[in-house]
C-alpha positions as CSV (number, residue, x, y, z in Angstrom):
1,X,-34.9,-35.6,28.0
2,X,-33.6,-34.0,24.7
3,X,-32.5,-37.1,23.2
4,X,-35.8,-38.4,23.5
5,X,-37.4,-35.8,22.5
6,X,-35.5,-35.2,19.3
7,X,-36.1,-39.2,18.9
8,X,-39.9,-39.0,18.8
9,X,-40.1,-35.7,17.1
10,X,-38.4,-37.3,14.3
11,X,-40.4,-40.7,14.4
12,X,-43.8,-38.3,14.1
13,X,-42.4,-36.9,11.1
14,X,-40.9,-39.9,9.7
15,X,-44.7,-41.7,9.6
16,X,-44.9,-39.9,6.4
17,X,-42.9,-42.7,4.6
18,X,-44.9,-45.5,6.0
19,X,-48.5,-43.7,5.9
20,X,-50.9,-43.8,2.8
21,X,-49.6,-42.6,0.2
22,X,-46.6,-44.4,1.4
23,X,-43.4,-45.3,0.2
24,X,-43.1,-48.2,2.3
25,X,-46.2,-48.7,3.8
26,X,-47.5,-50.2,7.0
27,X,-50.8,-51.5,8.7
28,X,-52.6,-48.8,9.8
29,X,-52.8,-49.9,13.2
30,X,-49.4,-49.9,13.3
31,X,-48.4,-46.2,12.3
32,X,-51.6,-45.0,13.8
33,X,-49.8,-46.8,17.4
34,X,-46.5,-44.9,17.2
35,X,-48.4,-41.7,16.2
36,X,-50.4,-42.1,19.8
37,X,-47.3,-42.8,21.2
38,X,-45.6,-39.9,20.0
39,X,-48.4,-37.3,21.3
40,X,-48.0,-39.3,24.1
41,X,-44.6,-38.5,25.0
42,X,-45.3,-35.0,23.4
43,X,-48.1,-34.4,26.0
44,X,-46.0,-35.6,28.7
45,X,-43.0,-33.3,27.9
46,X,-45.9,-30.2,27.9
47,X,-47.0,-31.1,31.1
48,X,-43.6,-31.8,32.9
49,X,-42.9,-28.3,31.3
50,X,-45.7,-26.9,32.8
51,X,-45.2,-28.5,36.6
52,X,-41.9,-26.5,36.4
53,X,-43.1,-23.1,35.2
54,X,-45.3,-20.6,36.5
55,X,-48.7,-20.7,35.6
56,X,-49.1,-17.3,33.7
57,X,-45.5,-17.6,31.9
58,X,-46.7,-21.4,30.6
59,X,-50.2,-19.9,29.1
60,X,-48.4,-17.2,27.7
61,X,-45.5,-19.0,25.8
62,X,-47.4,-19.3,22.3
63,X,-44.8,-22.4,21.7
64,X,-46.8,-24.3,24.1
65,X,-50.4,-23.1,23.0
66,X,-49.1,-24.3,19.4
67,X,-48.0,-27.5,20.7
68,X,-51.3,-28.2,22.3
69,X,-53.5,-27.4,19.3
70,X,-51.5,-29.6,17.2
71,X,-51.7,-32.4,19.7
72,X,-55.1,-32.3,19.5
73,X,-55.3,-31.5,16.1
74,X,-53.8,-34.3,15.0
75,X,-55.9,-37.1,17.1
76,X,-59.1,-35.6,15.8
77,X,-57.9,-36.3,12.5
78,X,-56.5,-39.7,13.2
79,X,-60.2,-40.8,15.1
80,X,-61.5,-39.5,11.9
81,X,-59.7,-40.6,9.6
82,X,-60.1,-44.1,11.6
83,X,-63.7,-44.1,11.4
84,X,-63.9,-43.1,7.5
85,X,-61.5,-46.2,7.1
86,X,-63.9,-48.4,9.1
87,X,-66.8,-47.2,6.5
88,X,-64.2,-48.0,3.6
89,X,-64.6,-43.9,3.1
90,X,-61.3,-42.7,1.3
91,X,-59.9,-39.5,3.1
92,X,-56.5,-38.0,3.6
93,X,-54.0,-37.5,6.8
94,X,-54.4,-33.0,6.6
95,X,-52.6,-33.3,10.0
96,X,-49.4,-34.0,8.4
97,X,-48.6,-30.5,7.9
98,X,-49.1,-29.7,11.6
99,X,-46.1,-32.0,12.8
100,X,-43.3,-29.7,12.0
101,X,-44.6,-27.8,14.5
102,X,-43.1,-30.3,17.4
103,X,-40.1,-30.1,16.1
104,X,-39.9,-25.9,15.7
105,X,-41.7,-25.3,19.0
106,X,-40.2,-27.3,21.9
107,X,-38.0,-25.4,24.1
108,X,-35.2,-27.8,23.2
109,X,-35.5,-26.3,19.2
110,X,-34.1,-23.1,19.9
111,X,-31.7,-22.9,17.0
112,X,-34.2,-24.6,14.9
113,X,-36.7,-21.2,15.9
114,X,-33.7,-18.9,15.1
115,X,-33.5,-20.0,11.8
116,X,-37.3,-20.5,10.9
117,X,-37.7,-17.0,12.0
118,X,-35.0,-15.8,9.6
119,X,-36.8,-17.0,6.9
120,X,-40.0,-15.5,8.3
121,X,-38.6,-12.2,8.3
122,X,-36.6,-12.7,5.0
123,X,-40.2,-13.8,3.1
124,X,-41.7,-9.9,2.9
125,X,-38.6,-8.9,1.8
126,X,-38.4,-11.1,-1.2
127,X,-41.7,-10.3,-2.3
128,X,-41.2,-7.5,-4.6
129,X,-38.4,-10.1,-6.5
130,X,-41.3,-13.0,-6.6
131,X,-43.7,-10.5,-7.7
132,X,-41.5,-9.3,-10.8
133,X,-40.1,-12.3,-11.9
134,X,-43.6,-13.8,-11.5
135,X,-44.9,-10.5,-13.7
136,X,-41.8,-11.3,-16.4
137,X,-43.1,-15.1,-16.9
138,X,-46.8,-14.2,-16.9
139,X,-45.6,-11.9,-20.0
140,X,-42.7,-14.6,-21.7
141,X,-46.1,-17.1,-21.2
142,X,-48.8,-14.3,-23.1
143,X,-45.7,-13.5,-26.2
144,X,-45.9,-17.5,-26.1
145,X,-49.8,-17.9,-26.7
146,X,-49.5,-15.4,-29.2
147,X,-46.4,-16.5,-31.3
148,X,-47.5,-20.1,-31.3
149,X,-51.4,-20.7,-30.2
150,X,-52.0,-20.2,-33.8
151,X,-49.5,-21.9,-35.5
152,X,-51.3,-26.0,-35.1
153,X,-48.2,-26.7,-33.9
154,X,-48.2,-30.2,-32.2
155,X,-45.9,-31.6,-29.4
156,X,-44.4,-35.1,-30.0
157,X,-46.7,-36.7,-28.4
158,X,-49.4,-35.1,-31.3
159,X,-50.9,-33.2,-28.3
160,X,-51.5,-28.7,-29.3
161,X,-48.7,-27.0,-28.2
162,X,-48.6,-23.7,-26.4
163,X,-52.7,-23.7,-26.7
164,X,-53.7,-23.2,-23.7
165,X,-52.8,-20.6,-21.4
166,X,-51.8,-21.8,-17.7
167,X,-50.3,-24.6,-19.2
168,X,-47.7,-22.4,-21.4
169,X,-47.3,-20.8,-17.7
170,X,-46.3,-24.0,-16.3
171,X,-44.3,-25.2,-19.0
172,X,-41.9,-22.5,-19.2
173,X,-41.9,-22.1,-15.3
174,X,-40.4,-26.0,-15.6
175,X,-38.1,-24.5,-18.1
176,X,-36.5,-21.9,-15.6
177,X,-35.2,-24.8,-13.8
178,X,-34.3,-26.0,-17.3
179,X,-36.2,-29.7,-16.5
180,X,-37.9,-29.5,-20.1
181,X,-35.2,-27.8,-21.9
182,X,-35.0,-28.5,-24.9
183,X,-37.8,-30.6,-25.7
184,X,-40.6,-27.6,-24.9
185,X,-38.8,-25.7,-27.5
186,X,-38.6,-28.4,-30.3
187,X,-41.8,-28.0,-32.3
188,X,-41.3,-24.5,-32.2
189,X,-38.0,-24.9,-33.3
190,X,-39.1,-27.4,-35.9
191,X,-42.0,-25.0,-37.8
192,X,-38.9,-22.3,-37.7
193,X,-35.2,-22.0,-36.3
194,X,-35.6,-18.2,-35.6
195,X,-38.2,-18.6,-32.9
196,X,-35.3,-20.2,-31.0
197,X,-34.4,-16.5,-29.6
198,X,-37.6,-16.3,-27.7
199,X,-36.5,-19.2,-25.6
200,X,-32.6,-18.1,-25.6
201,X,-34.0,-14.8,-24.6
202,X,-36.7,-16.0,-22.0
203,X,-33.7,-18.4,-20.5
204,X,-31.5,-15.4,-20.2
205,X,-33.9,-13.1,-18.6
206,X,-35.4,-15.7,-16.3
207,X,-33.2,-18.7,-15.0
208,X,-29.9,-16.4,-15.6
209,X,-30.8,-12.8,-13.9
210,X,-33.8,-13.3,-12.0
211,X,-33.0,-16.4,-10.6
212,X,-29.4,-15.0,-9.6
213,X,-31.1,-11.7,-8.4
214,X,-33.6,-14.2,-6.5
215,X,-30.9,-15.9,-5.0
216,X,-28.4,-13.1,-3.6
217,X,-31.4,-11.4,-2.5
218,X,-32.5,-14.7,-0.3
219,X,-29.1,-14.7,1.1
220,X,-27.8,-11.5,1.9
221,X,-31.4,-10.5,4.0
222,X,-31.1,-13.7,5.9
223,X,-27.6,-13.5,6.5
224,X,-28.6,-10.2,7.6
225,X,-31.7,-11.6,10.0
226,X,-29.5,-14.6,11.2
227,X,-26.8,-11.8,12.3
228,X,-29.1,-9.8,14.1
229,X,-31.0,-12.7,15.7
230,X,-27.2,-14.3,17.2
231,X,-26.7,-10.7,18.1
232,X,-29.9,-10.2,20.4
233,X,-29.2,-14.1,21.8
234,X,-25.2,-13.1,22.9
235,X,-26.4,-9.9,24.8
236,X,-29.1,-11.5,25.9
């Protein structure tokens, strides 16, 4: 019963590669079948649950209240996306994000639960981290508009560079992973060398401390949930 559970769980999810926009895609009919199929067997394992429980402990497991509403969920958005289809009406699949739930939720998941709950727990703690190093790039991206939004400076391409505000945002959020570096630094670099040390300085502050301080905060508090959590389950 687990095996085949695990099996379908992961053939729900894997529809995304085959469904429009699709990396290999399929009929509709076809994906459209094995997603039926899958609530199918999804159904099934609710209700075989619920022969085997009582009554009041089924209704109030919230796993099996989420697992319902995303059953159903989902076929109301495959009858309508079916029906736009028939009209030739463009539309998307918004029940895609729902199927994770099957595979958090089913009793079988319990280590899966374990660690999504971890990382519940660890989000509120990491806010104060986001929220600065969020506050530090707002800044890095206002010194930006102001150093270079006046400067006609022009990107390779012979688009304005560093004109416009959210896009300075995003650019320089890109170059905390360091995807754009050095190329979002290179007409600035070309008008003059010095204004180099604003991106040495924004790398330094951004991808090399708050990152690092991002990182070992991410890990220690759900090291610290995941111990408590494997602590409640051995006494329990």
């Amino acid at each position: 019963m687990r095996t085949a559970t695990y099996f379908f769980i992961f053939l729900n999810l894997s529809l995304a590669v085959f469904e429009e926009p699709a990396v290999y895609p399929l009929p509709f009919l076809v994906t459209s079948v094995v997603e039926v199929l899958c609530l199918l067997v999804f159904f099934g394992r609710l209700t075989h649950f619920a022969k085997v429980t009582h009554r009041n402990v089924f209704w109030k497991d919230t796993k099996n209240i989420c697992i319902m509403v995303a059953i159903l969920l989902s076929l109301t958005d495959l009858a309508i996306y079916g029906v736009l289809r028939i009209y030739n009406v463009r539309s998307i699949r918004w029940s895609r994000i729902v199927r994770p739930i099957f595979l958090i939720n089913f009793a079988e998941s319990r280590q899966i639960r374990r660690a999504f709950r971890s990382i519940r727990n660890t989000l509120p703690e990491i806010t104060y981290v986001f929220l600065l190093f969020m506050f530090s790039l707002l800044m890095f991206s206002l010194m930006a508009l102001k150093l270079f939004g006046e400067r006609n400076l022009q990107t390779a391409e012979g688009l304005p560079y560093f004109k416009n505000y959210l896009e300075i945002v995003f650019d320089l959020y890109v170059l905390v992973t360091t995807a754009n570096s050095p190329d979002v630094m290179m007409p600035a670099f070309d008008f003059s060398s010095w204004y180099a040390l604003f991106f040495i300085a924004f790398v330094i502050v951004n991808t090399y401390i708050f990152m690092s301080l991002f990182l070992a905060v991410v890990y220690n508090n759900y090291k610290k949930h995941l111990k408590v959590m494997f602590g409640e389950a051995i006494c329990d």
